[in-house]
N, C-alpha and C positions, 0 to 999 in steps of 0.2 A: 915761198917768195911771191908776192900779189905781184901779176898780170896786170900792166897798165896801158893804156894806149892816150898818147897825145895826138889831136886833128890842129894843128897851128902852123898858117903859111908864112907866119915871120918865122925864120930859121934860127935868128938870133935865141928869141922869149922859147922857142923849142929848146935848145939846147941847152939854155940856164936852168930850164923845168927838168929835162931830161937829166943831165948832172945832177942835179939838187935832189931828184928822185931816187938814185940811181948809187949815190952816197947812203940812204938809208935802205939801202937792200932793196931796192924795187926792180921789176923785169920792166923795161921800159922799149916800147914801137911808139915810132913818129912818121906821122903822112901830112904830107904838105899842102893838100887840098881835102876838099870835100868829097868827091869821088871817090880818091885812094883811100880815105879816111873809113867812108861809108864801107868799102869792101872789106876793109882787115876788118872794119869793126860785125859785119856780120860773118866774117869766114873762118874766124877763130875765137876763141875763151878768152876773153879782158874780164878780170876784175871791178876794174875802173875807166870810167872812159869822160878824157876832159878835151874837151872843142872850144874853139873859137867861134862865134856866130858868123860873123862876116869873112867869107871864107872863097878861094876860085871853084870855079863849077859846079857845087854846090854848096849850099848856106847849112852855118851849124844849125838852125832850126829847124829846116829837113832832112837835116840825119839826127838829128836828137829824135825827131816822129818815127823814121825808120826804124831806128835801135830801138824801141820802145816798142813798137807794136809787134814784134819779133824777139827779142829777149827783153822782159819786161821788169826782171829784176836785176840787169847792172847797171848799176849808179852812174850818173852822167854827170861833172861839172862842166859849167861852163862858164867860160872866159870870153871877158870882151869890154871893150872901150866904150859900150852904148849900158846905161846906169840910170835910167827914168824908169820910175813906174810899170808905164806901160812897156818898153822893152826888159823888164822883170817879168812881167805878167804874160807876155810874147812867150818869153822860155820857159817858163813854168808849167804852160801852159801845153807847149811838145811835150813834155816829160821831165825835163831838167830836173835834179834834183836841189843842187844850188848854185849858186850864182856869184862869180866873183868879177868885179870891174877891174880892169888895168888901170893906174900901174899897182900892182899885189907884190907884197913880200911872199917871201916864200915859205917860211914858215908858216903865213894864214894859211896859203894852200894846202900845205902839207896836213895842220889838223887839220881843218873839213876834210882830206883825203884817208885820215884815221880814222875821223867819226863813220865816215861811210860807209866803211870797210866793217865797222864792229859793228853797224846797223844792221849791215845785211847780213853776215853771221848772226846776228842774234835774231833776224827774222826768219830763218829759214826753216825752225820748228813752228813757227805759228802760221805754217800754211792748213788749209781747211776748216779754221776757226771761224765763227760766225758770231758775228757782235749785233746784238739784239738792245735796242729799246724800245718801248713805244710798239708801235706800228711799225719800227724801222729794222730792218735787216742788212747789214752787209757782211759778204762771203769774201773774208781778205783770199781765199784762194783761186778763186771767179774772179772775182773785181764786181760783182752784181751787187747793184744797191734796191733794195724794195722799201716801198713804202704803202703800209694797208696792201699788197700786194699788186702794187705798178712797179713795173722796174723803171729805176731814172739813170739817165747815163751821164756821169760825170768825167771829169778830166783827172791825170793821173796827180795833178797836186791836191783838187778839191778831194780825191778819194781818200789823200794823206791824210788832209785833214780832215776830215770828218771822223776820219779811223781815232787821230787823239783826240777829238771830241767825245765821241762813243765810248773813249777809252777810260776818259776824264769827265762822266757825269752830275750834276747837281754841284758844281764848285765852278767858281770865278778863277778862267785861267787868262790874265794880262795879255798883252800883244808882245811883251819879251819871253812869258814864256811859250808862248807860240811859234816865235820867231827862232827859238833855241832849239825846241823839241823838233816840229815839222820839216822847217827850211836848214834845222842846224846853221845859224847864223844869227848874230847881235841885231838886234831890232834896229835899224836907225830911222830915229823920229822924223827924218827928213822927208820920208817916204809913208806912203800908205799903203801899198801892195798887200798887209795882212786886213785890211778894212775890206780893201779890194775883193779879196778873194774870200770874205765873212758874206759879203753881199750876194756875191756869185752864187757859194753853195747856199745861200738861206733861199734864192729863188728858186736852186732846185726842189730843197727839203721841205721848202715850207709853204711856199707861195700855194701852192691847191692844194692845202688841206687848214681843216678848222684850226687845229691843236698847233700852236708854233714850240719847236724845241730848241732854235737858235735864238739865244735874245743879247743884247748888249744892256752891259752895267756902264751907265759913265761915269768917265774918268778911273776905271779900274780894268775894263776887257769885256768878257763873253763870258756866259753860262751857256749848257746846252744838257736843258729840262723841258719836262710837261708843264704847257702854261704860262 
């Protein structure tokens, strides 16, 4: 039975979430703030773990950073009424793994709360693997990324993706399927956050050195080649 924990200081959207969960066989803890939230979630084993951003005492983006720089492999949704860009790119950026805007059906939540789950089950044999191309190295087990042998340090979504980059070389992959694989979530056109974050990791990967292996096709996505 997956260990779940809810950080939501409306009691109300808590207990819809909690029941809804709870119907499909889930072990379900709720804290009412960010404080209480940040303590269960580092003092015991969660599965899952889905917050509100704007939260009392403290905000879900700094216990999204908390959770993450201490247990770096449980999945984090997050919930919240704030849906631009840059507050996408705000929680991505803690660690978040996706991102869902109020008001949500419950059933969205539920599968992103599947996919999660079978992600990290099926990542958890590909720890100490090292994805080479290029000049480029990264240790999904480290999280170290080199290049020609600099380390560069990236964030825990730029890591995501570059990981299906690496993983998907010499092919043109769209911004849906990027937005499907990485953020597990439907592209919406309305937004740029997947542009966003092509730019981000291209400064890290590419900007000081000769050889570029991020490039953009328009009007179809990204390749990520020599040249």
């Amino acid at each position: 039975m997956p260990n779940l924990l809810i950080i939501e200081d409306d009691e109300r959207i808590a207990a819809l979430v909690k029941r809804g969960l709870e119907e499909h066989d889930y072990q379900v803890s709720v804290a009412y703030d960010g404080l209480s939230g940040k303590k269960l979630a580092l003092s015991q084993d969660f599965d899952l773990i889905i917050t509100d951003i704007i939260l009392p005492k403290l905000d879900g983006i700094d216990i999204c950073r908390e959770i993450r720089n201490l247990k770096p492999m449980v999945p984090i949704i997050m919930l919240t009424a704030l849906g631009t860009t840059d507050d996408k790119v705000e929680g991505f950026d803690a660690g978040a793994d996706d991102y869902l805007v109020k008001p949500f059906e419950f059933r969205e939540l539920h599968v992103r709360i599947r996919a999660l789950l079978k992600r990290n089950i099926g990542n958890t044999g590909a720890q100490g693997f090292v994805l080479k191309y290029a000049d480029l190295e990264y240790n999904l087990h480290t999280k170290i990324v080199r290049r020609g042998g600099k380390e560069l340090s990236l964030t825990p979504k730029e890591l995501k993706l570059l990981q299906y980059m690496m993983q998907h070389p010499e092919r043109v992959l769209s911004r849906s399927e990027i937005a499907d694989n990485v953020w597990e979530t439907t592209f919406d056109t309305g937004t740029n956050f997947i542009d966003v974050y092509i730019n981000y990791l291209r400064k890290k990967i590419d900007r000081d050195f000769d050889t570029k292996l991020i490039h953009t096709k328009p009007g179809l996505g990204f390749i990520f080649k020599q040249g």
